[in-house]
C-alpha positions, -999 to +999 in steps of 0.1 A: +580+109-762+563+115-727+566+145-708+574+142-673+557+173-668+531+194-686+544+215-717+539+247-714+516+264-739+547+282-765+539+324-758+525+340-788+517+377-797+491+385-820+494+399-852+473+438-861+443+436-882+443+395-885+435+368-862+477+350-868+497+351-838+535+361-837+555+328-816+579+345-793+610+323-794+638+350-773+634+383-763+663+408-765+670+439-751+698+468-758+707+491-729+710+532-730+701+533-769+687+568-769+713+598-755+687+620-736+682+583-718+721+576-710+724+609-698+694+609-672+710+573-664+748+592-654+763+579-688+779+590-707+758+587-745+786+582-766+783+561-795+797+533-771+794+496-781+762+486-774+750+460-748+725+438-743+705+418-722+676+391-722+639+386-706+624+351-707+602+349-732+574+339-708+572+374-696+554+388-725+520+402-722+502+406-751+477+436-757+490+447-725+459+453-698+464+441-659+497+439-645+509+429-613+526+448-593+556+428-589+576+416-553+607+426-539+607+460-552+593+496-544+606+514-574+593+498-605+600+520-634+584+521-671+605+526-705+586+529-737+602+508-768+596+501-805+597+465-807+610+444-837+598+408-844+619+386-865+611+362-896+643+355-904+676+350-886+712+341-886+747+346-879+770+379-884+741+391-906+754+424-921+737+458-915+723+457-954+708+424-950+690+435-918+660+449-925+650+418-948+651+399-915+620+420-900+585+407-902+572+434-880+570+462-851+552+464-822+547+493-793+564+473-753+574+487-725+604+473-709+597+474-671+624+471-647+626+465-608+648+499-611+659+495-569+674+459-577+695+467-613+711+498-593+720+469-562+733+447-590+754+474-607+769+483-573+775+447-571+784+437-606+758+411-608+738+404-638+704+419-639+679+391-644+662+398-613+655+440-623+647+431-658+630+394-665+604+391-639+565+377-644+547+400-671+577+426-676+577+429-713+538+441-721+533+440-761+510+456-787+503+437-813+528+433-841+522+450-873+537+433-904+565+457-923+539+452-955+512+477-938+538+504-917+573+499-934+602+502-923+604+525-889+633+551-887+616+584-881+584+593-863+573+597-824+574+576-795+556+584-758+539+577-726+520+587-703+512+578-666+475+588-654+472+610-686+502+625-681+532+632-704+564+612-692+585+601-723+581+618-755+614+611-786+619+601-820+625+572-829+653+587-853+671+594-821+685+561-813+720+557-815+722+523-827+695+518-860+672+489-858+694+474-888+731+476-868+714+462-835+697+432-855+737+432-869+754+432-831+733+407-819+738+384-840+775+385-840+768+369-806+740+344-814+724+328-836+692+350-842+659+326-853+623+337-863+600+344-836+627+365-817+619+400-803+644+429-798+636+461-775+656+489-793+660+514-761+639+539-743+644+577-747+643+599-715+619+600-688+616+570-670+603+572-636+584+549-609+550+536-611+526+520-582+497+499-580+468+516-593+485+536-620+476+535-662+503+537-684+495+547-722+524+546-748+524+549-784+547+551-816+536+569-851+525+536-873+521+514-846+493+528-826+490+519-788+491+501-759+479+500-724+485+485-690+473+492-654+490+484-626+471+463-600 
């Protein structure tokens, strides 16, 4: 069948230690997962039912490197997240079955136009705008459960100009990785190549153009980008 406009090339991550790629098919996001991170945020971090929202999955950046500086904001903020990339999916999956879903992790930062999601809560407008702008999700590459397990424990931070901002435990989050694959999918239908941001702990802040931000998790190694 002929297009009637060109097809986009499908965005891909790659895969640690091989030359595969990991096809991003969604991207999804939980909000306020990490206490210390409600709290800083005026919530209260009860174990609330947790939320979620989306980023087109065009926004990805792989490896991280050069970002924009985006438009229409002057207080972009950074939140370091472990990432989890799907193999399998489905529907109500339960908790147990979870973890069998997982083909990977990766290190990403979730960055948000923080000035606009504070208008749109005042508003109660949806956040698309503050959260799924051009090249907001930056992504390390995605190491395969088979080389760093299953991640419950160990740290996660960043840093902005070699400076500590965000420091946790991944152990911290008040959803697991296992009951957020299980939440989601009680909503959709999860599929292979689908990536979920598990939360940010605290110390978010504002970056400008010109700044490098470093993050890391224990197992996962790294990732980089530089605002420009």
């Amino acid at each position: 069948m002929e297009s009637v406009v060109p097809i986009p090339a499908p965005p891909s991550v790659p895969v640690h230690g091989t030359s595969a790629v990991f096809p991003v098919r969604r991207i999804y996001c939980i909000g306020r997962n990490y206490a210390d991170h409600a709290r800083e945020m005026g919530m209260d971090p009860t174990r609330e039912t947790p939320f979620f929202f989306g980023k087109p999955h065009d926004v990805v950046v792989p490896r991280g490197g050069e970002i924009a500086y985006p438009p229409a904001t002057s207080n972009l903020h950074y939140e370091v997240e472990l990432v989890v990339a799907l193999a399998k999916g489905g529907r109500d999956i339960a908790v147990v079955d979870a973890p069998g879903c997982i083909y990977g992790y990766a290190v990403g930062i979730d960055l948000t136009r923080r000035d606009l999601q504070a208008k749109s809560k005042e508003k109660g407008q949806p956040w698309d705008t503050a959260k799924g702008f051009d090249q907001s999700a930056p992504v390390s590459p995605i190491t395969p459960v088979a080389l760093c397990g299953h991640l419950e424990t160990g740290s996660i931070w960043l840093t902005v100009n070699g400076i500590e901002k965000q420091r946790g435990s991944l152990s911290q989050m008040i959803w697991s990785v296992p009951e957020v694959i299980a939440h989601i999918s009680g909503f959709v239908a999860l599929a292979p190549g689908d990536l979920i941001f598990t939360g940010t702990p605290a110390g978010v802040g504002p970056i400008v153009a010109g700044d490098r931000v470093r993050c890391g998790i224990d197992g996962l190694g790294e990732l980089e980008i530089q605002l420009v």
